[in-house]
C-alpha positions in Angstrom: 23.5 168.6 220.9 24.9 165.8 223.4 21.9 163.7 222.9 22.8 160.6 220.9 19.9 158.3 220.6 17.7 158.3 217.9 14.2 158.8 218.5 10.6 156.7 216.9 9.0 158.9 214.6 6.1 158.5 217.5 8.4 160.7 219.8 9.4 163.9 218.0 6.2 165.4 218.3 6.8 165.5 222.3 10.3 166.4 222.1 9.2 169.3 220.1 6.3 170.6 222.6 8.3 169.5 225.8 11.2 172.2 224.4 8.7 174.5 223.3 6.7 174.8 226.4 8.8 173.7 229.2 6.1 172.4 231.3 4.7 169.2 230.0 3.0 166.2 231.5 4.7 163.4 229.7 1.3 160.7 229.4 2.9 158.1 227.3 1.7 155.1 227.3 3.6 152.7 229.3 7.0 151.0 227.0 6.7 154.3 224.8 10.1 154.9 225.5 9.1 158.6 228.4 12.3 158.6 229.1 14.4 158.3 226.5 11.9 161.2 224.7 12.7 163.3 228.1 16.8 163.1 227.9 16.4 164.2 224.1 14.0 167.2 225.2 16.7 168.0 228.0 19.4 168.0 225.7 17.8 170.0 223.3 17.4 172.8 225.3 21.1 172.7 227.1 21.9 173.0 223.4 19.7 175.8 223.2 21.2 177.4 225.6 17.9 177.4 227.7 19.2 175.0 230.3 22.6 176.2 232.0 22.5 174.0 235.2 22.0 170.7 236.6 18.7 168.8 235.6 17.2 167.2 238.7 15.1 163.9 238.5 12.9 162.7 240.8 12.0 159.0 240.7 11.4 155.6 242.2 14.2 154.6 245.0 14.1 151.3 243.0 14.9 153.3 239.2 17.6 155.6 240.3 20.4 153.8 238.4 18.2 152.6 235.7 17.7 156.1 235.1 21.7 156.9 235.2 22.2 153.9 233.3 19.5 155.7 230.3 21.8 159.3 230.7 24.9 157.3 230.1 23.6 155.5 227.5 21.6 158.8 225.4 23.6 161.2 226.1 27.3 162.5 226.4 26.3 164.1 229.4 27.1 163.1 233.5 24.7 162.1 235.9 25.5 161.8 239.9 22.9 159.2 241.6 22.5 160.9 245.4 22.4 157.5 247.3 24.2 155.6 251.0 24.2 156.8 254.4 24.1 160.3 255.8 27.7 161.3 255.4 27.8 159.8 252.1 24.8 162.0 250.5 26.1 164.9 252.2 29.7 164.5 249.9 27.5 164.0 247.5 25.0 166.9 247.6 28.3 169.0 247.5 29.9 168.1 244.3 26.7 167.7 242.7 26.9 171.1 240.5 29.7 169.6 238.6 27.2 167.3 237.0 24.7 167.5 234.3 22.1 165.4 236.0 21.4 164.6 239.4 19.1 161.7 240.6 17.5 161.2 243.9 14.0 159.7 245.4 11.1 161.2 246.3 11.8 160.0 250.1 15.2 162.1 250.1 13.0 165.1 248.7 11.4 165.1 252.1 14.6 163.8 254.3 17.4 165.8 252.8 14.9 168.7 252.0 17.3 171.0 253.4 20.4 170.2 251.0 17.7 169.3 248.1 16.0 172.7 248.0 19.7 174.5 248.0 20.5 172.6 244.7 21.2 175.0 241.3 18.6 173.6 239.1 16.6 175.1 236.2 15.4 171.7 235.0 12.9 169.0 237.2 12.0 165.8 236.0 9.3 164.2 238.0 9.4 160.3 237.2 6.3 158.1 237.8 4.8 161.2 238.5 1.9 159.2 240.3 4.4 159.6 243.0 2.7 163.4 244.0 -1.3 162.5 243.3 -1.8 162.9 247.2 -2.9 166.2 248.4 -1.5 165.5 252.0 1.5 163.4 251.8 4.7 164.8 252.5 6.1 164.3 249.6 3.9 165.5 247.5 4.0 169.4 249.3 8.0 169.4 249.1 8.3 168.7 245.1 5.5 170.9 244.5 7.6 173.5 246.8 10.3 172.8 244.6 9.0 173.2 241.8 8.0 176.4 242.2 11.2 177.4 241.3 12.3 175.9 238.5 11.4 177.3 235.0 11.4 173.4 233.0 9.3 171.2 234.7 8.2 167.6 233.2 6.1 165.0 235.0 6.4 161.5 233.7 3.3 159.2 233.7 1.3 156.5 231.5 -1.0 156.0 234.3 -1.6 159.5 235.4 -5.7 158.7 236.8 -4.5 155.6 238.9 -7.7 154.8 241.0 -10.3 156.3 238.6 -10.1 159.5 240.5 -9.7 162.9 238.3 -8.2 164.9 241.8 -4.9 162.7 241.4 -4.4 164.5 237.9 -4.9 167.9 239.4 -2.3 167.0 241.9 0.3 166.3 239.9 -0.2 169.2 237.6 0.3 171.8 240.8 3.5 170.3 240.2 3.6 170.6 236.1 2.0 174.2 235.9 -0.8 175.0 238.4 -2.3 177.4 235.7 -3.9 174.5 234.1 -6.6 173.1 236.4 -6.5 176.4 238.4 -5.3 177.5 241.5 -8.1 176.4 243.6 -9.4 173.0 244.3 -12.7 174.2 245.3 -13.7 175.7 241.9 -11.9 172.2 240.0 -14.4 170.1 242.7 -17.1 172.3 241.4 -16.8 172.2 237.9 -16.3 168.5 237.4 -17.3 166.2 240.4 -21.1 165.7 241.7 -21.0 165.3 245.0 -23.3 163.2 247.7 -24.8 165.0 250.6 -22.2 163.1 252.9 -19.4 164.7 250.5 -18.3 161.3 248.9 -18.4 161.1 245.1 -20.9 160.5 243.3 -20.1 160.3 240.1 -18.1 163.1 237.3 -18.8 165.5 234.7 -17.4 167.9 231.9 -15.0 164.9 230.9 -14.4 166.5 227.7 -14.1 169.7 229.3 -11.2 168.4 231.3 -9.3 166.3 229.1 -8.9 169.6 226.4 -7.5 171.6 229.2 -5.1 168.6 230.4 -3.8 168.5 227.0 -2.9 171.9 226.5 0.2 171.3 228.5 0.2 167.7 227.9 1.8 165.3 225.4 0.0 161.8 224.8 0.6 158.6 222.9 -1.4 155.3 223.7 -0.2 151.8 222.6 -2.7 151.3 220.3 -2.6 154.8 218.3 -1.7 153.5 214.4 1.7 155.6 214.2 2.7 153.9 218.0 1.2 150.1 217.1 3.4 148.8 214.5 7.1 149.1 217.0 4.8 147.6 219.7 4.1 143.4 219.9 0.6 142.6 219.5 -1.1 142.0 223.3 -3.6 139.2 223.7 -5.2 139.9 226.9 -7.2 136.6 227.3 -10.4 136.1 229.7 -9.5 135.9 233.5 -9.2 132.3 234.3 -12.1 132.0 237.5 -11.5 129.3 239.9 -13.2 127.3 242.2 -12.3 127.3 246.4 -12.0 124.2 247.8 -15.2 123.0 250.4 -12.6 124.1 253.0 -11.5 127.8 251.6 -14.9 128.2 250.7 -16.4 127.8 254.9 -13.3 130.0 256.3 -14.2 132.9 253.4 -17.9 132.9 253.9 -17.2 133.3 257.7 -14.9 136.2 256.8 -17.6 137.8 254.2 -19.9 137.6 257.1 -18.1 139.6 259.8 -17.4 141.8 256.3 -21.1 142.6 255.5 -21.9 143.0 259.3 -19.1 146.1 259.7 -20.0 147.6 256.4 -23.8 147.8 257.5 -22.6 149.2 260.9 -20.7 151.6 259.2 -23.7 152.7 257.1 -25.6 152.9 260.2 -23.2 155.1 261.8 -22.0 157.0 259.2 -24.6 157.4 256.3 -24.8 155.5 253.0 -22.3 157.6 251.2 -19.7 156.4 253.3 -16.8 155.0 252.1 -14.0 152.6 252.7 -11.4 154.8 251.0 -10.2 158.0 252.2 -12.1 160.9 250.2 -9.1 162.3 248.1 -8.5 166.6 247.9 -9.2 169.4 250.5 -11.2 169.3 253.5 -10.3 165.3 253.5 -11.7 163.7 257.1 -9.3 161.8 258.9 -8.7 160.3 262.8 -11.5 159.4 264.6 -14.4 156.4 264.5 -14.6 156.6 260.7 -10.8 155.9 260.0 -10.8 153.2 263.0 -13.6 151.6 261.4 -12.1 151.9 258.4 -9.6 150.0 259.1 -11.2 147.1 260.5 -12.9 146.9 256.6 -9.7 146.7 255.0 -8.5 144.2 257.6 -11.6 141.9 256.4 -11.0 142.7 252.7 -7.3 142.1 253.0 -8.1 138.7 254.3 -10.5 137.8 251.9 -8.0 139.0 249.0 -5.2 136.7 251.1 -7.5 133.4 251.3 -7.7 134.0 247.7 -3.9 133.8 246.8 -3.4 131.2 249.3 -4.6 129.6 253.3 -1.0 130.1 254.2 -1.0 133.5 254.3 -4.0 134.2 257.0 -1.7 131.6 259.0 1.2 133.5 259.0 -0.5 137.2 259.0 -1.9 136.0 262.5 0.7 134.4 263.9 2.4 137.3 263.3 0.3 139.7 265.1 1.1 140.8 268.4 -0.2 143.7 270.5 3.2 145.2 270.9 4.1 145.1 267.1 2.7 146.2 263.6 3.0 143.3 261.9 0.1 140.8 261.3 -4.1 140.9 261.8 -5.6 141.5 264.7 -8.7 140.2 263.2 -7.1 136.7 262.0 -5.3 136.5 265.2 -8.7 136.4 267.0 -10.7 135.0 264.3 -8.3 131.9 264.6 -9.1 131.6 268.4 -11.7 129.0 267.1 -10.1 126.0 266.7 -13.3 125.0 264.6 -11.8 127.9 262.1 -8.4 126.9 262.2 -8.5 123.3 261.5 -10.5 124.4 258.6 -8.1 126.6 257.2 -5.3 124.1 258.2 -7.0 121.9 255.0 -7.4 124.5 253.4 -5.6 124.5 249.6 -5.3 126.8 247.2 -6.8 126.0 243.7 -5.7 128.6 242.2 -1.4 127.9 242.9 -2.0 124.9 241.2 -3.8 126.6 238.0 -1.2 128.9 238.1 2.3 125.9 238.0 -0.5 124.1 235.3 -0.3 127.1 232.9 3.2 128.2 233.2 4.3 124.7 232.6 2.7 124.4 229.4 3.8 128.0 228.5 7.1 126.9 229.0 6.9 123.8 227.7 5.6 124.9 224.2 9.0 126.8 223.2 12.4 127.1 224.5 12.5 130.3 224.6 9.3 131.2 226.4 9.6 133.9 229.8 7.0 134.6 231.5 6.6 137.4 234.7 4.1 136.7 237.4 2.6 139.3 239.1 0.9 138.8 243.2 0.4 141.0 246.1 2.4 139.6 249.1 5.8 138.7 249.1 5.0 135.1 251.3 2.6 134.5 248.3 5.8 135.3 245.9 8.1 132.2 247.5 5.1 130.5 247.3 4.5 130.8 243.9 8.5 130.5 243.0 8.5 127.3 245.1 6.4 125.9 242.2 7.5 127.1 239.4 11.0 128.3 239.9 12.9 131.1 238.4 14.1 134.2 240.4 12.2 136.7 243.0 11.5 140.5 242.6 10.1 141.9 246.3 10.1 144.8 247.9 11.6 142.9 250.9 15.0 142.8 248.6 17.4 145.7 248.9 18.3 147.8 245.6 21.6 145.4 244.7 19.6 142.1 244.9 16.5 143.3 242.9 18.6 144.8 240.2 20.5 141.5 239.7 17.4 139.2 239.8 16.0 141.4 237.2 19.4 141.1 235.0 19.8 137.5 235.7 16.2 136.9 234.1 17.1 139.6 231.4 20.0 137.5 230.2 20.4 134.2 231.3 18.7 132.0 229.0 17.7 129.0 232.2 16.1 131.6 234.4 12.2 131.7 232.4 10.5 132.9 235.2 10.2 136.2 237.6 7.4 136.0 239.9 7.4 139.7 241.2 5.0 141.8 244.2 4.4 145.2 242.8 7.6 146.2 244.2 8.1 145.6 240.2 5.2 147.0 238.8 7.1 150.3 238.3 9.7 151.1 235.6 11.1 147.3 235.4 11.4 146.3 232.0 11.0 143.4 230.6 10.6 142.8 227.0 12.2 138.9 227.4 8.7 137.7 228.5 6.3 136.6 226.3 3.5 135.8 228.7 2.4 137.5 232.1 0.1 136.3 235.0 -1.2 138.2 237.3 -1.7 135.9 240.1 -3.8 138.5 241.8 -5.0 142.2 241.1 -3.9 145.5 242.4 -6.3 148.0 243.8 -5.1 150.3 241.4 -6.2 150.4 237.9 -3.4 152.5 237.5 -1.2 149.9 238.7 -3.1 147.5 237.1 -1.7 149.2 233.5 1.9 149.6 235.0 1.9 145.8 235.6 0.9 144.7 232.4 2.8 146.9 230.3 6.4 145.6 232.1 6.3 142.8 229.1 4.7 145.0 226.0 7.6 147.4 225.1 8.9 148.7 222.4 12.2 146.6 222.7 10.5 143.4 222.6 11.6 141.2 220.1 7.9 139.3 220.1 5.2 139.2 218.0 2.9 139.2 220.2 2.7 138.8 224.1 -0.2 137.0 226.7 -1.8 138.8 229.6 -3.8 136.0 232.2 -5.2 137.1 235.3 -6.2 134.4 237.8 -9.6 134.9 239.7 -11.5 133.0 242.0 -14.8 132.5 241.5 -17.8 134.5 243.4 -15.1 136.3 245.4 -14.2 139.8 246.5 -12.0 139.1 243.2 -14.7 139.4 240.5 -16.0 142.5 241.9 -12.3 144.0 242.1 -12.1 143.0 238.2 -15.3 144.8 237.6 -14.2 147.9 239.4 -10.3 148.1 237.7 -12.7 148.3 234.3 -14.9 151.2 235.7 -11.8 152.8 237.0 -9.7 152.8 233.8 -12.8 154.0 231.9 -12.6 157.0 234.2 -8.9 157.7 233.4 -9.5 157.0 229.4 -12.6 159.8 229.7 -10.2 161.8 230.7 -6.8 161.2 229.5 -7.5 159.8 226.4 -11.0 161.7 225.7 -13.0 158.0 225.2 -15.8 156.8 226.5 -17.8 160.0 227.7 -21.1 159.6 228.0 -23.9 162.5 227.2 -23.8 163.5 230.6 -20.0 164.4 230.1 -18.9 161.6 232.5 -18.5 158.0 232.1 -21.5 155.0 233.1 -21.1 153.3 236.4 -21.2 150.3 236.6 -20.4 148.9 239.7 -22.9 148.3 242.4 -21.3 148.4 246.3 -19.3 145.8 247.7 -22.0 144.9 250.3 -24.4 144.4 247.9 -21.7 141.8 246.3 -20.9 140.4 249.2 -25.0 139.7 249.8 -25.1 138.3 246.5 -21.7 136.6 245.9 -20.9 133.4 248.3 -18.8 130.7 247.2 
């Protein structure tokens, strides 16, 4: 066999079903070591003569040589990443039988579909399978095309419920072995969601029901499982830190929370009370129209809010960069700071919560020499923003492949750079084990995301006894109830992944009440 790691006594028992099976949904927690466990499975069965061709994986644009880096590293074997211009991937589509692996991104699934689905594979990896939990995106119908081809199938994920929604697991086992869940989404609705009369979700049942079929072609270890805990540091996840706004903040985001509530009653006036900001997930899925228009206004509102939260600056520059010709910026903003009453408010406006944030690195980094710590935010102006105080290198999604990869590798090694503030551009597959404390300046939507940002520090590799998780929140904002609703979320995807927390209804409690009801209850 060419594999020459050596795997945790955690990982054999997924090796063995992964070779034993072939299709496997690979639910390891996050920093359990997925893919390492997944090049040994590979390699097991090219030894056993069950895997003759090339292996294709599937990932991340931003983990394509990470993953080639893991081949090199585990195995004997050779591994071709697809990447460059046109011409280039074409050379490289052509030669790429001669290697034992071959890497691309689920965006070249869809643009070189034509070369991909010509490719002699018998093995499909599907990394940060989360990728493919969309019914309708693009990418999402051409690996599931693909897969239907290919006899060894794995789909990485330690997050695979990301917003709390059991449909997103059904979608990415189409891709694993469509047996599972069954063919038809109708009779999967049926069987575990109750539905409202508008068709939104009202809540789930036969939790347990789910989770045992899930694991028949599954393979999961948590962090906190006693054979998984001791190789793992120990994670103090402290209380949110909840800030005040400043008189100034406080006037500009009760204006905003006004023209919030006013839409979202509208919108229940138009619409029904089971209407929803979010796009219902699945078939039969309503799109175009007043409802998704509307919709969009919401989220303009609730982005702002979530942006006076992080900092004033960034409503400044979102509407400033808004022009009717482009597709940058708010619309809303851009009107909204027509008044000059408004805008002079914002303009002394601060933010409370940047200067928590420089406080408590500070004294992080003051209390040891050889304290990192990784800060977490959702816009890349807010990232600058935040390295302007506190220094340390940048990780956006606004950096091409080259400079990300060496600001992660200059925080990895160099002993002077302690910080790496990071959008969620690095939220995915970016390890690092050199921190000892995290922030998360803001929260994701995503309580799947949510997981994949806290678990970049708590890996296996780290050489700490124990790491720190802070999140930052402003008090009696949109940010509390987004706190409350990443709990009810994860709860969800623990019901159901894990088999915790079912109630004797076979779903989980719910706990969270609507966001206009918060929003009439919740002014700063």
């Amino acid at each position: 066999m060419s594999f020459t790691g050596t795997l945790l006594p955690y990982q054999k028992d997924a090796v063995d079903k992964m070779t034993d099976r072939h299709k496997v949904l690979v639910a390891y927690d996050l920093g359990l070591g997925k893919t390492v466990l997944t090049i040994c499975a590979i390699e097991e069965l090219r030894g056993a003569g069950k895997l003759t061709k090339t292996a294709l994986v599937v990932c991340l644009s931003s983990l394509k040589y990470q993953w080639k880096k893991e081949i090199e590293k585990f195995s004997t074997e050779t591994a071709l990443v697809i990447d460059g211009p046109k011409g280039q991937r074409l050379s490289q589509y052509v030669t790429a039988s001669d290697y034992s692996y071959v890497i691309v991104n689920y965006e070249q699934v869809v643009n070189d579909w034509d070369l991909v689905k010509h490719l002699e594979i018998d093995a499909l990896i599907m990394d940060e399978a989360t990728a493919v939990k969309s019914f309708r995106s693009k990418r999402s119908k051409k690996v599931k095309e693909l897969s239907r081809g290919v006899d060894i199938r794995f789909a990485l994920t330690g997050t695979p419920i990301e917003n709390g929604r059991p449909e997103e697991l059904y979608s990415i086992m189409q891709s694993v072995d469509p047996t599972v869940l069954g063919q038809r989404f109708d009779l999967f609705d049926a069987t575990f969601i109750v539905r409202n009369k508008f068709g939104g979700v009202d809540r789930y049942r036969n939790l347990a029901k789910l989770h045992e079929r899930v694991m028949t072609a599954s393979v999961r270890k948590s962090q906190s499982d006693p054979d998984v805990a001791p190789f793992l540091p120990e994670t103090i996840h402290k209380d949110p830190v909840v800030i005040p706004f400043d008189r100034n903040s406080s006037i500009v985001y009760r204006k905003i929370a006004n023209d919030l509530a006013e839409e979202l009653s509208d919108a229940q006036a138009s619409f029904g009370s089971g209407w929803s900001i979010d796009s219902h997930y699945g078939h039969g899925a309503t799109t175009g129209g007043p409802e998704d228009a509307l919709r969009g206004s919401i989220m303009s509102k609730v982005t702002s809010l979530r942006m006076l939260c992080d900092h004033p600056a960034l409503l400044a520059k979102s509407a400033a960069l808004w022009s009717p010709y482009g597709t940058e910026g708010s619309k809303y903003l851009a009107e909204l700071l027509e008044d000059k009453k408004i805008a002079a408010t914002l303009a002394k406006s601060k933010s409370p919560k940047l200067d928590v944030l420089a406080s408590l690195v500070a004294d992080h980094l003051s209390s040891d020499d050889t304290n990192k710590v990784v800060i977490f935010c959702s816009y890349v102006l807010m990232a600058d923003l935040i390295q302007e105080q506190t220094g340390g290198v940048v990780y956006t999604g606004a950096m091409n492949a080259v400079k990300k990869e060496e600001a992660k590798v200059k925080f990895q090694t160099d002993p002077d750079t302690r910080v790496l503030v990071s959008t969620d551009a690095g939220g995915y597959g970016v390890d690092l084990p050199q921190a000892n404390m995290l922030v998360n300046f803001d929260l994701p939507w995503s309580s799947g995301l949510s997981v994949q940002r806290n678990g970049r520090i708590k890996r296996a590799s780290s050489r700490w006894p124990s790491v720190v998780i802070q999140d930052l929140l402003m008090s009696e904002s949109i940010e509390e109830r987004q706190f409350e609703v990443l709990h009810q979320k994860s709860a969800v995807a623990s019901a159901v992944i894990d088999g915790k927390g079912i109630n004797t209804r076979g779903g989980v409690d719910m706990t969270a009440g609507s966001l206009i009801g918060f929003l009439s209850e919740n002014q700063p």
